[in-house]
C-alpha positions as CSV (number, residue, x, y, z in Angstrom):
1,X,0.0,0.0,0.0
2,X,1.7,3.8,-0.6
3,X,0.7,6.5,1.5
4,X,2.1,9.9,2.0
5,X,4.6,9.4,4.8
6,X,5.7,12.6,5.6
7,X,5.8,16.5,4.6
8,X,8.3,18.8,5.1
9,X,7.6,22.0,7.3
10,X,10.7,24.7,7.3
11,X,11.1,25.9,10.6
12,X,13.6,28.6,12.5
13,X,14.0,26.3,15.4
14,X,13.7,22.9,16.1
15,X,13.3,23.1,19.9
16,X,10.5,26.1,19.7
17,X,8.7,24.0,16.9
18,X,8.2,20.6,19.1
19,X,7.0,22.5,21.8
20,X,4.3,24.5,19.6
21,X,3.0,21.0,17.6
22,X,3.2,18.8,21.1
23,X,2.3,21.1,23.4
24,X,-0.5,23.7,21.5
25,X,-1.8,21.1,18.9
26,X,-1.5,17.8,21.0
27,X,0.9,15.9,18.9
28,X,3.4,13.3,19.4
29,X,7.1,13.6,19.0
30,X,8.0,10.7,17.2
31,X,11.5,11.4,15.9
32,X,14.2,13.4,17.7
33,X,17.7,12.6,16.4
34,X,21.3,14.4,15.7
35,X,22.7,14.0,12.5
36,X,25.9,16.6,13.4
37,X,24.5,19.9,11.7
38,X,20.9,18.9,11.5
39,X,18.4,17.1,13.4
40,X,15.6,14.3,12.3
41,X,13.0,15.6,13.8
42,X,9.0,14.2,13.0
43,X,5.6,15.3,15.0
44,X,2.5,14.5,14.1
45,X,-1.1,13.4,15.2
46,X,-1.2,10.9,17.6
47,X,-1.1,7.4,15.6
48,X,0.5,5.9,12.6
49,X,-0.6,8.5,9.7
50,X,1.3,11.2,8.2
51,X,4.3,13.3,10.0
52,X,5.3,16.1,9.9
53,X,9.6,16.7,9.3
54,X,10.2,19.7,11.2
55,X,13.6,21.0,9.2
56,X,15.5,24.1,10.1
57,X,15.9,26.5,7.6
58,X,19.7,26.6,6.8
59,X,20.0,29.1,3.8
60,X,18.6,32.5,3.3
61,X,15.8,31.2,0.6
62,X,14.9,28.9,2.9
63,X,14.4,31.4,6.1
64,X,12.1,33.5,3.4
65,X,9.9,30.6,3.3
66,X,9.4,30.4,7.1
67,X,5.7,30.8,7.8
68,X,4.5,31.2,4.2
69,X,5.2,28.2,2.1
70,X,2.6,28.1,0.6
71,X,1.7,31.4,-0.4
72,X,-0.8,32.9,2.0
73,X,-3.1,30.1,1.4
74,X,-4.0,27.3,4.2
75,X,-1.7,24.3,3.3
76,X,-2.2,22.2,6.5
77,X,-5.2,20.7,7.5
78,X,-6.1,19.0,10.9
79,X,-8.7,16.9,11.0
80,X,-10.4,15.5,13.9
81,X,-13.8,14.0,15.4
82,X,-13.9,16.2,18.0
83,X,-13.4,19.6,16.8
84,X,-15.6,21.5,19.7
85,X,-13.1,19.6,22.3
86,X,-9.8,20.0,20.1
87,X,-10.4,23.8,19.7
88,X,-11.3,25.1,23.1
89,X,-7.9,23.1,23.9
90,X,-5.8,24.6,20.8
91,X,-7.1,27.9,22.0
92,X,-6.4,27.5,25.9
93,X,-3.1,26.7,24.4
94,X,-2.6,29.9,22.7
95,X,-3.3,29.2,19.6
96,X,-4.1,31.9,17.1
97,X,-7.3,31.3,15.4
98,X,-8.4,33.8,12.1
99,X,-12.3,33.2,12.7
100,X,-14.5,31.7,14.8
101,X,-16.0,28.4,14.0
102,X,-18.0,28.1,10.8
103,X,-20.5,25.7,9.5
104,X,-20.3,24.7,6.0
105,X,-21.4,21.3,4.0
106,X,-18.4,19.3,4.3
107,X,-18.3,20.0,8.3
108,X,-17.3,22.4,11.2
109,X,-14.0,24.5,10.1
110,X,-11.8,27.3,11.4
111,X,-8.6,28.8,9.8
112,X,-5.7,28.7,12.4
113,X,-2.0,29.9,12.1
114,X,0.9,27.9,13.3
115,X,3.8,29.6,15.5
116,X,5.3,30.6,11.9
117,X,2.3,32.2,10.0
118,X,1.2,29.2,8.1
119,X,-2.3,28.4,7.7
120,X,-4.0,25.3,8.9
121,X,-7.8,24.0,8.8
122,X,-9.1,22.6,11.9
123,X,-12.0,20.9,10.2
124,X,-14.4,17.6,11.2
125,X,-16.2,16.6,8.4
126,X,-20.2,15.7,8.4
């Protein structure tokens, strides 16, 4: 079976990153380890689906791409089955959501940023 394994989120720091996707969005660290001048380093929902690869930026291009890789647009989507429970914790957390909650016909959605400026869905679908 192929599935999409991981995608690759530029970050500034590596330590300031874990703590934002563990702590704020409730995920798991499941890879932390030193490779000399870089780190492995993969977060993601609780489970066996998709990671995230947290990688430092190391050249200026890459720094410009901190927080916007994807052009303004929302590029990350959370999904969960318990969206009322999820985002009165994301919030609590600090969590900077761009609306309030909104009903639409695939489900319950809000646009969130994560501590860089990119743009996530937390959605549950009907």
């Amino acid at each position: 079976m192929t599935h999409l394994g991981l995608v690759a989120v530029v970050v500034r720091d590596y330590d300031e990153a874990i703590d934002f996707f563990v702590r704020a969005l409730g995920f798991t660290l499941r890879a932390d380890e030193d490779q000399g001048d870089k780190r492995w380093v993969v977060v993601g929902p609780p489970g066996d689906g998709t990671g995230l690869l947290l990688a430092r930026a190391a050249t200026p291009a890459e720094e410009a791409r901190i927080g916007d890789q994807h052009g303004g647009r929302v590029g990350f989507f959370l999904n969960t089955e318990d969206f009322a429970g999820l985002h009165e914790r994301m919030t609590a957390a600090g969590v900077h959501f761009e609306e309030e909650p909104r009903h639409e016909p695939y489900g319950t959605v809000a646009v969130f940023r994560d501590l860089y400026g990119n743009r996530w869905d937390l959605l549950q679908l009907t």
